[in-house]
C-alpha positions as CSV (number, residue, x, y, z in Angstrom):
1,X,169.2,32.7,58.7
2,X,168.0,36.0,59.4
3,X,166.4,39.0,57.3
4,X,167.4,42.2,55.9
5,X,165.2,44.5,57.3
6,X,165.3,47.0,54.5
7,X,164.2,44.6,51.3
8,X,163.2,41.6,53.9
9,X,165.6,39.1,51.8
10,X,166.6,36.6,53.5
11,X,170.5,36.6,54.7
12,X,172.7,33.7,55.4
13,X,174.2,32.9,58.8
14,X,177.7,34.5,59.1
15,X,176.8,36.8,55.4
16,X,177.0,40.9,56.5
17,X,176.0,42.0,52.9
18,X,172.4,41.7,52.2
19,X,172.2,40.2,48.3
20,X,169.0,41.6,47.8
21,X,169.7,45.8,48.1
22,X,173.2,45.5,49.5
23,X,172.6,46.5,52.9
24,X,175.3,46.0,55.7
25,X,175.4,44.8,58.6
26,X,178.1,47.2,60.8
27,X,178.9,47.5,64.4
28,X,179.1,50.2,66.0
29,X,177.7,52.7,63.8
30,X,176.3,56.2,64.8
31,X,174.9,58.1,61.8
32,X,176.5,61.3,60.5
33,X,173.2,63.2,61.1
34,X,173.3,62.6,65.2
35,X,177.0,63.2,65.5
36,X,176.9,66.6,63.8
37,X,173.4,67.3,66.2
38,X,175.4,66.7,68.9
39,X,178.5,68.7,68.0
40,X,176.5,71.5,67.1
41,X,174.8,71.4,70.2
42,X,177.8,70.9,72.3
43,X,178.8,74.0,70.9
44,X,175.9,75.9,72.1
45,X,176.1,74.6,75.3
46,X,179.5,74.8,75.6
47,X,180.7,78.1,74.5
48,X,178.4,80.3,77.1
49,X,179.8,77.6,79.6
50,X,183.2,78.0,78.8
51,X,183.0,82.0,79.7
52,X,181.2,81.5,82.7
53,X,184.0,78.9,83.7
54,X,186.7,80.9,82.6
55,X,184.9,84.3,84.3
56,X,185.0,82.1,87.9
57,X,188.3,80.4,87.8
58,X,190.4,83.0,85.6
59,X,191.8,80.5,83.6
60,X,192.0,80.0,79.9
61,X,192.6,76.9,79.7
62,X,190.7,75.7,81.7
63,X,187.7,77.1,79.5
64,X,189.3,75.7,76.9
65,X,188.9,72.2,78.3
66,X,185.1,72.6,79.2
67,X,184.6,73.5,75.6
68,X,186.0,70.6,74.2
69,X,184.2,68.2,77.0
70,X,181.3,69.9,75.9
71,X,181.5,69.7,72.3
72,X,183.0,66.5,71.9
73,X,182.0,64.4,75.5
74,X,178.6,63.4,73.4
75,X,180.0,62.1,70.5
76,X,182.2,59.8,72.1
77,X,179.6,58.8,75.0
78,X,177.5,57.7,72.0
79,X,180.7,56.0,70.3
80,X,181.4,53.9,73.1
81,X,177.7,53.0,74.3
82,X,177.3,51.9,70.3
83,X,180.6,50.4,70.1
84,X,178.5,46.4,70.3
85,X,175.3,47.2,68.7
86,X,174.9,46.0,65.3
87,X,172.8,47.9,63.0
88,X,171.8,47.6,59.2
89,X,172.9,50.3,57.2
90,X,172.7,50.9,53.1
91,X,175.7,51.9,51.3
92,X,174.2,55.0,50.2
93,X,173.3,56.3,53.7
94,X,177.1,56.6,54.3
């Protein structure tokens, strides 16, 4: 048995819904809040970058690709280093 850690009710083995507040168990999750943190700041970064790569190569599409990396590389680093770790999560927090 193990314990929510939201309502600390007590959870059956194999159970991923919490009976007690209805807390799940998910894996893999990465909260809306951090992804659009790092998005944003991608952005940031990764505009000012983009011109500077685009000023030294001359190539559009190749600034184009350094934005992207830039705004999206974070997310899916996260994605992927989160992709086994199990976290409680409420329904609400969604």
């Amino acid at each position: 048995m193990s314990e929510c850690p939201f309502c600390r009710t007590e959870v059956q083995q194999g159970a991923s819904v919490c009976r007690g507040c209805g807390a799940e168990e998910v894996k893999g999750y990465v909260s809306q809040q951090t992804m659009k943190f790092l998005a944003v700041v991608g952005t940031i970064l990764g505009i000012p970058t983009g011109f500077v790569v685009a000023f030294a190569t001359h190539s559009t599409p190749l600034m184009v690709i350094v934005l992207l990396a830039m705004m999206l590389g974070p997310i899916l680093i996260l994605k992927i280093k989160n992709r086994n770790k199990i976290s409680w999560i409420r329904p609400t927090v969604r």
